[in-house]
N, C-alpha and C positions, 0 to 999 in steps of 0.2 A: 168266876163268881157271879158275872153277869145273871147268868142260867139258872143260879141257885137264890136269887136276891129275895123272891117268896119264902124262904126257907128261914131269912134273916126274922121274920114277924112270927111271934110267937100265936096263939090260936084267938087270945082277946084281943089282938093288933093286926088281922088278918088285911089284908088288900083292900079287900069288899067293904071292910067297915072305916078306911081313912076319907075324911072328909074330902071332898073334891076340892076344897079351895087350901087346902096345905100346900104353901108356897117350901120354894127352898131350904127356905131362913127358918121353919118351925119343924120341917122334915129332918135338918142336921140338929139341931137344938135337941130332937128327940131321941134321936142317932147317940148325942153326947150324953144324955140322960139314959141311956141303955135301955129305954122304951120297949125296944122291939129283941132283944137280947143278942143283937149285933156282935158283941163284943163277946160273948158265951158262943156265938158259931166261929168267931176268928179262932178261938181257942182250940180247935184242930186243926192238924197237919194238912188236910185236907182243901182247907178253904184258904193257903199261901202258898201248898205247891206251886210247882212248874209243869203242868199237864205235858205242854207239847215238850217231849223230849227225843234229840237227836240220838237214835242208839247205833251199836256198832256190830257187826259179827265176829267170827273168829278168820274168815277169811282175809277180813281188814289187814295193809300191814301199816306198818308207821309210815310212811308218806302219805297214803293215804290218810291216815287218822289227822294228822298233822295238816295236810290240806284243808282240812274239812272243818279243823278247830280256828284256823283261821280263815276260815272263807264266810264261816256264820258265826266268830264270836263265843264259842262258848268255850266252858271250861272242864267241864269233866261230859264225857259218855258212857251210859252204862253199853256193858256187850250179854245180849241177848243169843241165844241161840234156841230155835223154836219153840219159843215163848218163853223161855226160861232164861233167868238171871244167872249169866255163868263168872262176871267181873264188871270191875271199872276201871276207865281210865282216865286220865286226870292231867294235867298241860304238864303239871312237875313231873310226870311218869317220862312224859313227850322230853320235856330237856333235860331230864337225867338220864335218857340213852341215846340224845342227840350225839350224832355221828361225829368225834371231837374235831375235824378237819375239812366238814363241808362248808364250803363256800370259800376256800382261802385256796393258795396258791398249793397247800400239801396236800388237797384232797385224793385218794385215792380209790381203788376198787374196793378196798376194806367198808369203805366210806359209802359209797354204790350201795353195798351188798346189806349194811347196817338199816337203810331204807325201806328195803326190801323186810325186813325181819318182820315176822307175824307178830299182833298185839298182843297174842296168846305168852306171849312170851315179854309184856310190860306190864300187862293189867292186873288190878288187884284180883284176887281170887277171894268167892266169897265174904261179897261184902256186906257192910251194915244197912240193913232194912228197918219201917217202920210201920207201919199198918195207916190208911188211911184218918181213920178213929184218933190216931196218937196225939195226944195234946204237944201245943207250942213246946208249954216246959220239960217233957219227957224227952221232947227231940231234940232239941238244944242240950238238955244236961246229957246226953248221951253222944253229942257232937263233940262235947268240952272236954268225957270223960277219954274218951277214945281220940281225942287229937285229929279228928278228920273235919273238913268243908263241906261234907255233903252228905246227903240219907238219901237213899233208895225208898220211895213209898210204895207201897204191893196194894194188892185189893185180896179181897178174903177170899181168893183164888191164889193167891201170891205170886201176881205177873204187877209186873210194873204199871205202876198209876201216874208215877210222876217222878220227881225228885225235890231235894228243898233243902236251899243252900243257905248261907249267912244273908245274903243281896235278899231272899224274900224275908229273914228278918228284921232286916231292916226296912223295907218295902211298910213291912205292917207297922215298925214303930213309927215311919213315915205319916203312916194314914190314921194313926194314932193324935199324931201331933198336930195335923191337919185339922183334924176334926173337933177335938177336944181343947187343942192349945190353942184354939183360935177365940181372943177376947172377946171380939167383938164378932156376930155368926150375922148380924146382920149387914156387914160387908161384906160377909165370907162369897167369895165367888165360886160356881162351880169349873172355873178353868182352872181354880188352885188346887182342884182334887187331880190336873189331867198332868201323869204322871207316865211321860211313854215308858213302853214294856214293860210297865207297873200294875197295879191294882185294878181294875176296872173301878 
């Protein structure tokens, strides 16, 4: 969003015309008054994705994937295969064919070999995409309507732009409440906007 922040000012609110001496306190105040139409650019899927996203091949097999969900954290990887969106896979995919006896005294070769197993063979197939353009409420009611945590965002090429889970929903009502719920803006500090692997 950093990148885009020019984008947030509409053409009579341009860069070039804010006064030099807007402090803070009258920049968020204007922010909250939708001045600059901030809150009409939040309104795409676009500007709450998750840009950097970890993806996966079909080479991957579950220990791998499984290493990898827990070594950085995340929770679902789309699997790509030359440029194109072939599934996803998701931590519940990961322990619903967790090996039922690894780590205990009855583990066996069954067990071994379950590891091994290609993702090709856990991921979802053909999943739900969005268009970068898609508004906040199109892609939530289409999260809600279809019982899934996550959308695939494409670009007008349809290769992966990003992804956008519940966590950047909340992210934005976060920066929502931040900004607007705050009574008093001339306390409002800007370390209360600093919200790691949040919003810029």
């Amino acid at each position: 969003m950093a990148e885009e922040s020019v984008g947030f000012l509409s053409p009579q609110h341009s860069i070039e015309n804010l006064p030099m001496s807007l402090g803070a306190v009258d920049l968020f105040q204007q922010l909250a008054q939708n001045d600059f139409g901030f809150f009409q650019k939040l309104q795409s899927v676009s500007a709450i994705m998750t840009r950097e996203v970890q993806v996966l091949t079909l080479d991957h097999t579950y220990q791998q994937a499984a290493d990898l969900f827990r070594d950085r954290g995340f929770r679902h990887a789309p699997i790509v295969e030359e440029g194109d969106i072939v599934g996803i896979l998701s931590d519940r995919d990961l322990l619903r064919h967790r090996p039922p006896h690894l780590g205990t005294a009855g583990e066996g070769d069954r067990d071994q070999r379950a590891l091994r197993t290609p993702i090709s063979n856990l991921m979802t197939r053909r999943p739900l995409t969005v268009s970068e353009g898609a508004s906040l409420e199109s892609a939530l009611t289409l999260m809600l309507h279809h019982h899934v945590d996550s959308l695939l965002v494409v670009d007008a090429s349809n290769k992966l732009a990003g992804i956008v889970t519940p966590v950047d929903f909340m992210k934005t009502i976060l920066l929502f409440h931040r900004v607007c719920g705050t009574p008093d803006l001339v306390r409002f500090r800007l370390v209360d906007l600093d919200m790691t692997r949040g919003l810029p």
